[in-house]
C-alpha positions as CSV (number, residue, x, y, z in Angstrom):
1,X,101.7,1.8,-41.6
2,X,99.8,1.3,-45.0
3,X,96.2,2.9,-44.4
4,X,94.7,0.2,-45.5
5,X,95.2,-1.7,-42.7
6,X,94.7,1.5,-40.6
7,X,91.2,2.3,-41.7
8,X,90.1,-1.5,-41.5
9,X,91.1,-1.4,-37.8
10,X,89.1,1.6,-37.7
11,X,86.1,-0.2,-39.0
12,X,86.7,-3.2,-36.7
13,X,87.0,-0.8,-33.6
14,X,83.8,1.1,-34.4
15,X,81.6,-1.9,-35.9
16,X,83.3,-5.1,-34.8
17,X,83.7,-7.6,-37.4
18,X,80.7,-9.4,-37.9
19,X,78.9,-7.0,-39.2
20,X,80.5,-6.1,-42.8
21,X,83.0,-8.5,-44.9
22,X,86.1,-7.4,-46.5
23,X,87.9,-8.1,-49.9
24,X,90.8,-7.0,-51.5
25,X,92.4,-8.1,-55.3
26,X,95.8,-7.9,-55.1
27,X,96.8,-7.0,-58.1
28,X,94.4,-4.1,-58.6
29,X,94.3,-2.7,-55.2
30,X,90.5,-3.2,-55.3
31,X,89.4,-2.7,-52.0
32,X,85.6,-3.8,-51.5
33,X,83.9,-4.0,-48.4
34,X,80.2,-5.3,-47.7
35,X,78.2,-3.5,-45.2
36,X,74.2,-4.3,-44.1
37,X,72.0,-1.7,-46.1
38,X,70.2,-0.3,-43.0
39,X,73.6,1.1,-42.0
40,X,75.3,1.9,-45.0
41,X,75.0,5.6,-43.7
42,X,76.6,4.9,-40.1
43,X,79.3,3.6,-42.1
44,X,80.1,6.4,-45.1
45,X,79.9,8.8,-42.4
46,X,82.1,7.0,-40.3
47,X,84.8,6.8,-43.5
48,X,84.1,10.4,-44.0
49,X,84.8,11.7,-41.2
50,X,87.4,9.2,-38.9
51,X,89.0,7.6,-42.3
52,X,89.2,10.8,-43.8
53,X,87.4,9.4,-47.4
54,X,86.9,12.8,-48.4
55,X,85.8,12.2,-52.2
56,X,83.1,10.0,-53.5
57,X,84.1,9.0,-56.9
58,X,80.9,7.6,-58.1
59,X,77.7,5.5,-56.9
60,X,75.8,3.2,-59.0
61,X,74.0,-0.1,-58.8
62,X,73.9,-3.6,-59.8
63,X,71.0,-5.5,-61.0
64,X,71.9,-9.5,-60.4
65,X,68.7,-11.1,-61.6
66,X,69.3,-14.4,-63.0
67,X,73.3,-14.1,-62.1
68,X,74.4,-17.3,-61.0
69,X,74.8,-17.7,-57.0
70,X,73.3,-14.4,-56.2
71,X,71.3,-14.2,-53.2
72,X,70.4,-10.4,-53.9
73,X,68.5,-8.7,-56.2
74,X,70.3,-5.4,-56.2
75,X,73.8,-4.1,-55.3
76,X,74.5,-0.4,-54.7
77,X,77.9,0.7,-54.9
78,X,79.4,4.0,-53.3
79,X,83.4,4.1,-54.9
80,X,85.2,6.8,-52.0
81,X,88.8,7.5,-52.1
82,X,91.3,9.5,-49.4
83,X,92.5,12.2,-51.3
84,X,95.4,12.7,-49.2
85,X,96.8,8.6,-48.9
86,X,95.2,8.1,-52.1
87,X,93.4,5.2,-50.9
88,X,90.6,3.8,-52.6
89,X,87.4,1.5,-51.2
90,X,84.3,0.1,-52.6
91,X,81.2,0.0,-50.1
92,X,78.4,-2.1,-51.4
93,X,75.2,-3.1,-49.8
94,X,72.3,-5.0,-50.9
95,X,69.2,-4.4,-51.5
96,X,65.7,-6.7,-52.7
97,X,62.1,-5.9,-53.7
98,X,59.9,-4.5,-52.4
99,X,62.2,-2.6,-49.7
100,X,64.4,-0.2,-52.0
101,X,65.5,2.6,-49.5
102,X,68.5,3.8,-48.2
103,X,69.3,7.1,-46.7
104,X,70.9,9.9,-48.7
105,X,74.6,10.2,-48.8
106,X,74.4,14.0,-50.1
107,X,74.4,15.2,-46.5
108,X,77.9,13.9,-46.9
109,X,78.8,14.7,-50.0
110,X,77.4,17.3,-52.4
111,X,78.4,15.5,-55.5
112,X,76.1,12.3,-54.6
113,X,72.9,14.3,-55.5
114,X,73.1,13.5,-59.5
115,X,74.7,10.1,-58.7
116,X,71.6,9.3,-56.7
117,X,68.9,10.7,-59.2
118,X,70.8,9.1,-61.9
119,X,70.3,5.7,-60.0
120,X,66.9,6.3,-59.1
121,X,66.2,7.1,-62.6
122,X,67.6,3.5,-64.0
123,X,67.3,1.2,-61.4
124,X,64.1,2.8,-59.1
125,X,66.5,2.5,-55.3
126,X,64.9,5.5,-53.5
127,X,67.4,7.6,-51.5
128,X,65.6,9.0,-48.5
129,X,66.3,12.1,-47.5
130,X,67.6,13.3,-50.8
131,X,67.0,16.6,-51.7
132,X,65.3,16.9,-55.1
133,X,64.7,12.7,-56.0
134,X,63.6,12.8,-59.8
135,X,64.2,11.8,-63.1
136,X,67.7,13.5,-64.4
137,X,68.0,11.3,-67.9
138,X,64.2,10.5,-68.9
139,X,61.2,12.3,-69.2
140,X,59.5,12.8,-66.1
141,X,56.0,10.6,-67.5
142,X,58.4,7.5,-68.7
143,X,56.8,4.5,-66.4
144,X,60.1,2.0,-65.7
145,X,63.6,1.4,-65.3
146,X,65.7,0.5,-68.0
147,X,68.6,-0.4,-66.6
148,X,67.2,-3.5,-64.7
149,X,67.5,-7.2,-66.1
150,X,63.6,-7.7,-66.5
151,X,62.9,-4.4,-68.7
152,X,62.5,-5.6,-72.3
153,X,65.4,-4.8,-74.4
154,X,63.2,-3.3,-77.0
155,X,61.5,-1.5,-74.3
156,X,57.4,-1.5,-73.8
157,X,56.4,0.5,-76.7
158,X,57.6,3.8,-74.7
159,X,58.5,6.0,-77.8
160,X,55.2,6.8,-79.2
161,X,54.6,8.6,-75.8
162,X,57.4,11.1,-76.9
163,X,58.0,13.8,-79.4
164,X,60.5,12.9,-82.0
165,X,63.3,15.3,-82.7
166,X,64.5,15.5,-85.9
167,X,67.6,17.2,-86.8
168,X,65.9,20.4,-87.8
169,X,64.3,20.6,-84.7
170,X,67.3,20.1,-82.7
């Protein structure tokens, strides 16, 4: 039985199927699903531990202000993967302003808590629960988030606020 199918029978069991959406690309084997942001937990836990999603590959966000047809402001992705079948899924929720909160996934998995701060640091989504929630890339007084669609490109005069480095100081 391909565990694909077994894991979205899982999901249907536990959550019914209203409540997240499925997709899959053929030809990649992308498997997404969609789940509501104020259960995003209930349902990484649930892949954790009954689906046996045992790595999380990466999590990182989307900013689709001004994309055509989006109804969202933000996307947060979590990339897991069954180390033993080898299967792979995508869980996404969304998220708008001003409500940016989800609940920490490093009670799950270790390896989400530089993911997290890393995403906090570019795009401002607050994980709650997360044990140490700062900066990781930029100083701690830069003011912002770079890596959404409505920070200037040039950024807002920033640099002066910083020491330069030269190469002999380096």
């Amino acid at each position: 039985m391909d565990s694909t199918v077994t894991t979205l029978e899982k999901l249907k069991t536990r959550f019914g199927e209203r409540a997240w959406t499925f997709s899959e690309n053929v030809k990649s084997h992308n498997r997404r699903i969609v789940v509501p942001a104020d259960q995003v937990f209930a349902y990484l836990e649930f892949l954790k531990t009954e689906c046996a999603f045992d790595l999380l590959i990466d999590v990182t966000c989307v900013d689709y202000l001004h994309y055509r047809g989006a109804k969202d402001r933000f996307g947060l992705v979590y990339c897991l993967t069954n180390t033993i079948s080898g299967e792979r899924l995508i869980v996404r929720c969304f998220l708008n302003e001003p409500d940016l909160t989800v609940p920490s996934a490093v009670p799950l998995w270790n390896g989400a808590d530089w993911m997290e701060r890393e995403v906090y640091d570019m795009f401002g989504i607050i994980f709650e629960g997360h044990p140490d929630l700062r900066r990781i890339l930029l100083p701690d007084l830069f003011e912002g988030f770079p890596l959404r669609k409505d920070y200037p490109l040039r950024g807002r005069g920033e640099r002066h606020n910083f020491e330069r480095i030269t190469r002999e100081k380096s």
